[in-house]
N, C-alpha and C positions, 0 to 999 in steps of 0.2 A: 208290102202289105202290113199295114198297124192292125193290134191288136190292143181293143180299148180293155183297158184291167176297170172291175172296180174298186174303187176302195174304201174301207170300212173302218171303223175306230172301235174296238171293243172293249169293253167296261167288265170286270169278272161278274156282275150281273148280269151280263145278258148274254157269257158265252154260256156255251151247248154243248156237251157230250162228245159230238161229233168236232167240232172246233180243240176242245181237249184233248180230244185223242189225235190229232196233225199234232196241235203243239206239242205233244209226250212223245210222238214219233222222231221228230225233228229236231228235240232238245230232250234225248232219254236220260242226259247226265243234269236236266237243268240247266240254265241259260246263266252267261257271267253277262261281265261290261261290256263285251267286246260285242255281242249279241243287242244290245240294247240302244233304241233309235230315240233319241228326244228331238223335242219339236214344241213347237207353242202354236197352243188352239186358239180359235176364234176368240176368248176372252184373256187372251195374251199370257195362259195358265202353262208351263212347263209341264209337259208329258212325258214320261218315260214309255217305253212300249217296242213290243218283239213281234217282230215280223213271220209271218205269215202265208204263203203265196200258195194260190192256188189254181186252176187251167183259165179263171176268170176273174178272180177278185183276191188282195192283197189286202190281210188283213193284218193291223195292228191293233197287238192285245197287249193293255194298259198293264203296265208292271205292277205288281202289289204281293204283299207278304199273303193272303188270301190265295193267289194263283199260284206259288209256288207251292202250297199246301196243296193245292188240290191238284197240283201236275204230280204231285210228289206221290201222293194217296189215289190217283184213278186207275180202277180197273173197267173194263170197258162189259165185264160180266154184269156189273153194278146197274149198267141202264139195258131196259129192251128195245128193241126200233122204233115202237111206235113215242117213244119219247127224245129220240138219240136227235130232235133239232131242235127240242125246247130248250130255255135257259135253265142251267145249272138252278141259279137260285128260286125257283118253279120247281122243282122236281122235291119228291119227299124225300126227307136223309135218312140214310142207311143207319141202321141202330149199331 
């Protein structure tokens, strides 16, 4: 029996609270080289980006000095539920 994964490319704009909080589970010390898949997109652009898997969809979340900040800095007290699937940059910043 296959099991169809989806999969998804994520840009630190449009990940989610919930998507940050797998990857801070996953990688609580930070992600090195060794972690990090490159690939070239559809407009033949060099990606960096760290994987992600979940019971249905594998998601690759785009390397950037931005997401190590904000893996480094989340606490998950910071969002309530009814926000924990919108995008990071959508949500108001904490003072």
């Amino acid at each position: 029996m296959f099991i169809i994964m989806k999969r998804v490319i994520v840009d630190y704009k449009k990940l989610t609270p919930e998507i940050l909080s797998m990857l801070v589970e996953k990688y609580p010390y930070g992600y090195d080289d060794d972690h990090i898949i490159k690939f070239k997109n559809a407009s033949n652009e060099t990606i960096e980006a760290v994987e992600l898997r979940t019971e249905d969809t594998i998601y690759l979340v785009k390397v950037s000095i931005r997401l190590e900040n904000s893996m480094a800095n989340f606490d998950e007290d910071d969002y309530d539920d009814d926000s924990y699937d919108q995008p990071i940059s959508e949500l108001p910043q904490k003072d």
